[in-house]
C-alpha positions as CSV (number, residue, x, y, z in Angstrom):
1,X,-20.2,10.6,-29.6
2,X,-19.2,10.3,-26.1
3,X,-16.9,7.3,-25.5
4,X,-17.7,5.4,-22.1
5,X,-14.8,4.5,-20.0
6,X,-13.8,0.9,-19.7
7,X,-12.2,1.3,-16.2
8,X,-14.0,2.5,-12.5
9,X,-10.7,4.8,-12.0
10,X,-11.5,6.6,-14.8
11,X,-15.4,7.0,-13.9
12,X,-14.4,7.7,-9.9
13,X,-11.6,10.0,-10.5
14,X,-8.4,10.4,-8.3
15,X,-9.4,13.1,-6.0
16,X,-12.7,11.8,-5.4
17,X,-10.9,8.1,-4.6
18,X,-8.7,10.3,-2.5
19,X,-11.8,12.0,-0.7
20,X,-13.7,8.5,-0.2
21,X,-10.6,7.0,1.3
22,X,-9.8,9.6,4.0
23,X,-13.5,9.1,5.1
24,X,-13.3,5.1,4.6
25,X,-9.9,5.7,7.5
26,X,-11.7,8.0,9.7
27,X,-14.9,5.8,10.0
28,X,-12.6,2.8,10.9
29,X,-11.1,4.5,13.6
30,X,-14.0,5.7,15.1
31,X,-16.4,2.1,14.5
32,X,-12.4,0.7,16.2
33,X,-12.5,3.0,19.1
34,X,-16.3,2.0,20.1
35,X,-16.2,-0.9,19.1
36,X,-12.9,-1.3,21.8
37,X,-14.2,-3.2,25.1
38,X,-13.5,-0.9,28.4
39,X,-11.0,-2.9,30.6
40,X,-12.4,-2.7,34.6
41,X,-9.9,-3.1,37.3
42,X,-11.0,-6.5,39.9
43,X,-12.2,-5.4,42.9
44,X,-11.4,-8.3,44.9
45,X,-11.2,-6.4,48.3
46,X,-15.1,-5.4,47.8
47,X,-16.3,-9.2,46.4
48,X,-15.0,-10.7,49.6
49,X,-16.3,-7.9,52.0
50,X,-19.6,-9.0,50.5
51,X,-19.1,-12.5,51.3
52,X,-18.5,-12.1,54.6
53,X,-20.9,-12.5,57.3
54,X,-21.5,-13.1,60.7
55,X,-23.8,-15.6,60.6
56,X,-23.0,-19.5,62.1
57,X,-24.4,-22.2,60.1
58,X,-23.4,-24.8,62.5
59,X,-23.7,-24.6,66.2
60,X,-21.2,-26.4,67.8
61,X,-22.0,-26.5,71.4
């Protein structure tokens, strides 16, 4: 009779542990990339450009 293995190494097998943990490191890497938030330069130059205007809210006369 077939004798069933005490131990999940011995069910999994090396090369398929092997095989499951290159594709374990590559999907880290790429859920790590998108996952990375996008850094945008401050555009301070074009927030205060907005902000300006020509308008007088109080007429001193």
């Amino acid at each position: 009779m077939n004798k069933i293995p005490e131990c999940m190494n011995m069910i999994i097998g090396w090369e398929y542990a092997r095989m499951w943990l290159r594709e374990r490191d590559e999907f880290r890497k790429l859920r790590d990339r998108a996952a990375k938030p996008q850094f945008i330069e401050n555009d301070y130059e074009w927030w205060l450009k907005l902000r300006k205007t020509n308008k007088r809210f109080c007429c001193i006369t």
